[in-house]
C-alpha positions as CSV (number, residue, x, y, z in Angstrom):
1,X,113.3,-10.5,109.6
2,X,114.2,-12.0,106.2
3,X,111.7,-10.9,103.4
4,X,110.3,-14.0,100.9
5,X,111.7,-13.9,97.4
6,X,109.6,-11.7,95.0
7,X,110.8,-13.6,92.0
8,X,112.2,-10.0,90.6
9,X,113.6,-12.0,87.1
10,X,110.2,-13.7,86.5
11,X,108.3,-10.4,87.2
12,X,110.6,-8.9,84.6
13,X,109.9,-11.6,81.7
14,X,106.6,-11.2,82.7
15,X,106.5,-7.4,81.6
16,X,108.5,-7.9,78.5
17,X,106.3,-10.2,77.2
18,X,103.4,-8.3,78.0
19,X,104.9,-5.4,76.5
20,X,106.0,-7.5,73.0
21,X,102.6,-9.1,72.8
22,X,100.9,-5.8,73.2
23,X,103.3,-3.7,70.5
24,X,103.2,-6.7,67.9
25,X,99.5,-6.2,68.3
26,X,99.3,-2.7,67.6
27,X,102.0,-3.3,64.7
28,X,99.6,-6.0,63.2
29,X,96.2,-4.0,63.4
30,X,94.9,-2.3,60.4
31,X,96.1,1.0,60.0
32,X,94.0,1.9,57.0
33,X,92.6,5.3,57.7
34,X,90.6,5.4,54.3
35,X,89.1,2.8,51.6
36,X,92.3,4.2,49.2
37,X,94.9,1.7,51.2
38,X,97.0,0.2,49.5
39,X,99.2,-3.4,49.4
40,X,102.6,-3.5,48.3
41,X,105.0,-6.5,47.2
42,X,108.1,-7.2,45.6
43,X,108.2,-9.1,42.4
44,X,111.1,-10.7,41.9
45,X,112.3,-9.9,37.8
46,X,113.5,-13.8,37.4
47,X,111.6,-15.9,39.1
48,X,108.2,-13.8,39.1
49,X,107.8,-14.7,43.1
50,X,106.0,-11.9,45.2
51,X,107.8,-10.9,48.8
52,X,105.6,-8.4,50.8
53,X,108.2,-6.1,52.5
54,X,108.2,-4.6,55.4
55,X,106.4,-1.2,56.1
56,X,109.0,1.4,55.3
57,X,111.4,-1.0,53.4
58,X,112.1,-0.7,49.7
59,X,112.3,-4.3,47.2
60,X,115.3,-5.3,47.0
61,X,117.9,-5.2,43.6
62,X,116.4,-7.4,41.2
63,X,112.9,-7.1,42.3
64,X,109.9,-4.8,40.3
65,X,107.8,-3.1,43.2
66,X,103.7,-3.9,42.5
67,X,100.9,-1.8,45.0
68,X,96.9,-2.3,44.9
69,X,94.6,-1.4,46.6
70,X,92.6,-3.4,49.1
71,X,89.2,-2.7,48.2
72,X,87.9,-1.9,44.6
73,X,85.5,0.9,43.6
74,X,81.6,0.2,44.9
75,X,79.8,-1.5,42.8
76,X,76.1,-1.4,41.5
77,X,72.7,-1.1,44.3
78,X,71.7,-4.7,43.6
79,X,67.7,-5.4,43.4
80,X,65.9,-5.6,46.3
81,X,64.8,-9.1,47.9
82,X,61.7,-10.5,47.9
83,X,59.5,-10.1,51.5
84,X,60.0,-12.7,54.3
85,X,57.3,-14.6,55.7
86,X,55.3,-13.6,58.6
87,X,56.6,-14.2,61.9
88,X,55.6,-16.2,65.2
89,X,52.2,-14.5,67.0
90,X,54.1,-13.2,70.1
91,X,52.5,-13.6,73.8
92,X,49.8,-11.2,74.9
């Protein structure tokens, strides 16, 4: 007895791209653990355009590294709002 075709090569594209999508979601997530992270780009000297690199890459010759950080100190407790009007009477 003669077994269908399983379609072994579109199984196996199947799984790669299954497997890319899910590490090139993990790769993009946020991996800031505290408020201190930080962004990092290359400035080029000359022309003064920025080129975010890479994580673990260093700027290239000719380019001035620049790092901020993403969020800025807390500001002020602002004032408090003013009170809402009453709601709807609800059912009894």
């Amino acid at each position: 007895m003669k077994r269908p075709s399983s379609r072994p090569l579109v199984r196996v594209a199947f799984v790669a791209a299954l497997s890319l999508a899910l590490v090139t979601a993990v790769a993009a997530a946020p991996s800031r653990s505290s408020a201190e992270a930080e962004i990092v780009a290359c400035r080029n000297e000359v022309s003064g355009v920025l080129r975010v690199p890479d994580p673990h890459t260093s700027c290239r010759h000719g380019e001035q590294p620049l790092t901020w950080n993403v969020g800025g100190a807390r500001g002020p407790q602002g004032e408090p709002g003013s009170q809402g009007s009453p709601g709807a009477q609800g059912k009894t």
